[in-house]
Each structure stands twice: as C-alpha cells, then as structure tokens.
TORKOL-397565 format. One record per residue (C-alpha): x, y, z. Coordinates in steps of 0.05 Angstrom, whole numbers, padded with zeros to 5 digits, always signed. Each point is the difference from the previous one (the first is absolute). Example, Ala and Ser with C-alpha at 12.3 -4.5 7.8 and 13.67 -1.06 7.14 Angstrom:
2
+00246-00090+00156+00027+00069-00013
//
This chain:
120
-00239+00487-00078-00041-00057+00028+00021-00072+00014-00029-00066-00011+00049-00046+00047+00013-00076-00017+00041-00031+00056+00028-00067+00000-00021-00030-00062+00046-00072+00007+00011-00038-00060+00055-00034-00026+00039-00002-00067+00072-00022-00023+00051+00058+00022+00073+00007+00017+00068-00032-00033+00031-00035+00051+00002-00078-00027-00040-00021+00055-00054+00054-00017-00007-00016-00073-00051-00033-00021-00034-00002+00054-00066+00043+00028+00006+00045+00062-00040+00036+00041+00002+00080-00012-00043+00050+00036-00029+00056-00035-00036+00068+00028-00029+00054-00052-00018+00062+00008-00045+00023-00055+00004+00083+00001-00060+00031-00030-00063+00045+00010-00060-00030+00031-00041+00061+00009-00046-00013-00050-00009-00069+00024-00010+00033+00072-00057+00042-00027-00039-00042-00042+00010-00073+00034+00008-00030-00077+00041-00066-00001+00017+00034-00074+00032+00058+00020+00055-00032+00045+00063-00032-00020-00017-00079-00015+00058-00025+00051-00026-00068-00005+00013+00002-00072+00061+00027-00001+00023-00051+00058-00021-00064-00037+00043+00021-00059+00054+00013+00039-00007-00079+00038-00002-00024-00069+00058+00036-00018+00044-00019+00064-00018-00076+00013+00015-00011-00080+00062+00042+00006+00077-00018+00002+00052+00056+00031+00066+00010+00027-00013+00061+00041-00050+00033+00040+00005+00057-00031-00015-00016-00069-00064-00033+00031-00029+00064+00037+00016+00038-00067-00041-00052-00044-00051+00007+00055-00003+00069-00011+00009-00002-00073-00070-00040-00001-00035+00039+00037+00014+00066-00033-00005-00021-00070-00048-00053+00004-00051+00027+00048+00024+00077-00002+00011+00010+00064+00029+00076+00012+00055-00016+00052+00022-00069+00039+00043-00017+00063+00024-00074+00001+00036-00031+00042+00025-00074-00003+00030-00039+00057+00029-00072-00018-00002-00038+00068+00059-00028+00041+00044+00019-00061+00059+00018+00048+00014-00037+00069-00025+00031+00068-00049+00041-00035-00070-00011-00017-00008+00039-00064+00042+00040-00055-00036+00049-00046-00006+00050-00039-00048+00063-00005-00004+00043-00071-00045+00046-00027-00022+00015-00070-00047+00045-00037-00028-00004-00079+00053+00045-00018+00055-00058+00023-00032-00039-00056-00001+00045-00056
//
C-alpha cells in the first residue's frame, strides 16, 4: 500500500480535564498517514485519480479547532473516524502529540491506526 504523509499539521483546540486545561485551547500536533494506492495516479498524472488529501485535511482542521476533548486518544480516533467515513479513505495512521503535557518532556502522544472495517 502507498502513502500520502501529512507531518506536523499544528492547530489548537480545547483538550484535557485537568481544571487548569478546561476551557481553554491548546496546542496539539497531528501527523497522518493516508494508506492507499497511487498507481493509477502514477500512470496517468490525473489530479482525479489521487486521494484529495487537501480535502480530507481541511475537514479534519475544521473538525479539531471547533472541537472539545479530554483525551488524546479520543481525538486521533475522531480524526480517523472523519477521514474514513467522510472522505473514504481505505486505511489511516494518526498520531497526536499534545505539547509539554508532562514536565521535562517536549511532547506526549499517541499513534493508532484504523481501517473502514473499524467503522462498520
């Protein structure tokens, strides 16, 4: 399977349930790895026969700067979520890192990966 890689994508939305975190907008950093074939889209050089990323990547802002959560983890699975049954893609890595959540490190995260089937 091929890969269309999004790396770094920084936005920021309300997550976490400390007191001091509710309410209140944070920076997470998300990377996606889109799984799926791109030979056709090697052989014919057709904008239409590649996965839309950008597409599916706007939604996904939208989604995440409008969006309230406790953990990381419910966040990379409605990341995934949207981009399977919204924009059927086949089969998604995401990973989710919330910045300077713990002292002395720069970063905690999380990586998951889902496929249409995880959706039903």
């Amino acid at each position: 399977m091929d890969k269309i890689v999004i790396e770094n994508l920084r936005l920021r939305c309300e997550i976490g349930f400390s007191a001091h975190e509710i309410g209140k907008k944070q920076d997470v950093v998300i990377n996606i790895i889109f799984f799926t074939d791109l030979r056709q889209a090697g052989k014919t050089d057709n904008p239409d026969d590649v996965l839309n990323y950008r597409t599916v990547t706007k939604s996904i802002i939208t989604h995440v700067e409008a969006s309230q959560y406790k953990t990381v983890e419910a966040l990379a699975d409605n990341i995934a979520r949207i981009a399977i049954t919204k924009h059927n893609v086949p089969h998604i890595e995401v990973t989710v890192h919330k910045p300077h959540a713990l002292r002395f490190a720069d970063s905690v995260g999380v990586i998951i990966e889902r496929k249409t089937e995880d959706y039903g």
